[in-house]
C-alpha positions in Angstrom: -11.1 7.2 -3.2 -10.7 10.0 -0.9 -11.7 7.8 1.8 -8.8 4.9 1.6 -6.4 8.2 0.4 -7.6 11.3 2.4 -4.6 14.1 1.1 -5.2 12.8 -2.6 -6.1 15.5 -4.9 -3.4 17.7 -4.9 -2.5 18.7 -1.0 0.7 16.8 -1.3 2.9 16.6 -4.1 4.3 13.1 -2.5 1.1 11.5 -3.0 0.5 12.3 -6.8 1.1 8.1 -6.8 -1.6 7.5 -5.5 -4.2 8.4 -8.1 -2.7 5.7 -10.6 -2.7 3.2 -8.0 -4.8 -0.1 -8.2 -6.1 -0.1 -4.7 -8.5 2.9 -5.6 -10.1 1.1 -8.2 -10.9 -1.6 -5.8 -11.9 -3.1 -2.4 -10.6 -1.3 0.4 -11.3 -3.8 2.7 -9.0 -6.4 0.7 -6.1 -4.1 1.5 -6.1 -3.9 5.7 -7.5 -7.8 6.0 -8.1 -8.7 10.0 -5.6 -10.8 11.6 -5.1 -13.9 10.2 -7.5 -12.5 6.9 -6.1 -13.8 3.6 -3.7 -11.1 1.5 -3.7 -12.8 -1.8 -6.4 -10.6 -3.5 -4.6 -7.8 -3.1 -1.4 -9.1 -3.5 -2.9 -10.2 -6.9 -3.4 -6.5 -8.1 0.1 -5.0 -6.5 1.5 -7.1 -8.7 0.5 -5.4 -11.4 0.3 -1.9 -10.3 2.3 0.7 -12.2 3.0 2.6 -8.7 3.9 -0.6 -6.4 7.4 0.8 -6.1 6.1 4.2 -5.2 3.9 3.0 -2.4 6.1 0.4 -1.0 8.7 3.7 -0.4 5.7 5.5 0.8 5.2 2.8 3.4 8.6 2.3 4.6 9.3 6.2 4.8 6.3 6.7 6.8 6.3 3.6 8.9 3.3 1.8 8.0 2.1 -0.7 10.1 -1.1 -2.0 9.0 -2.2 -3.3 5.4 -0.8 -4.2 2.2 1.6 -1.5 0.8 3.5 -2.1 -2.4 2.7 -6.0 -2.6 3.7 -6.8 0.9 1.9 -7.6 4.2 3.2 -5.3 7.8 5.2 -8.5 8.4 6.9 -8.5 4.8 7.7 -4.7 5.6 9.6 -5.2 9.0 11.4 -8.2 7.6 13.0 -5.9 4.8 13.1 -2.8 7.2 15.4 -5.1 8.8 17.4 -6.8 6.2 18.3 -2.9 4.8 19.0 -1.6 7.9 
């Protein structure tokens, strides 16, 4: 878990999230595909993560341009970046 989520533990109040989230139960790799790699697995478990709110703010607020964050893919994020701007 520290891997995928290195100021887990404690360091950062912000991140206190991150230990409920789904994505640290499972397969890294299904969360930062390679281009044109599929997103529906981990899609699958955003959508029923308790924090998928938390960490789609968390990826907004700190620009996030690579993986799935909060059920959507970096494409998802700039479309919505741009629709609330």
């Amino acid at each position: 878990m520290t891997e995928v989520f290195p100021l887990l533990g404690g360091f950062d109040e912000e991140l206190t999230w991150q230990e409920r989230a789904l994505c640290a139960q499972t397969d890294p790799e299904s969360f930062f595909p390679e281009k044109g790699g599929s997103t529906r697995e981990a899609k699958r478990v955003c959508l029923v993560c308790e924090v998928k709110a938390d960490c789609l703010e968390y990826a907004l607020a700190h620009d996030e341009r690579f993986g799935i964050w909060g059920g959507l893919s970096e494409r998802e994020r700039r479309k919505l970046k741009r629709r609330t701007a």
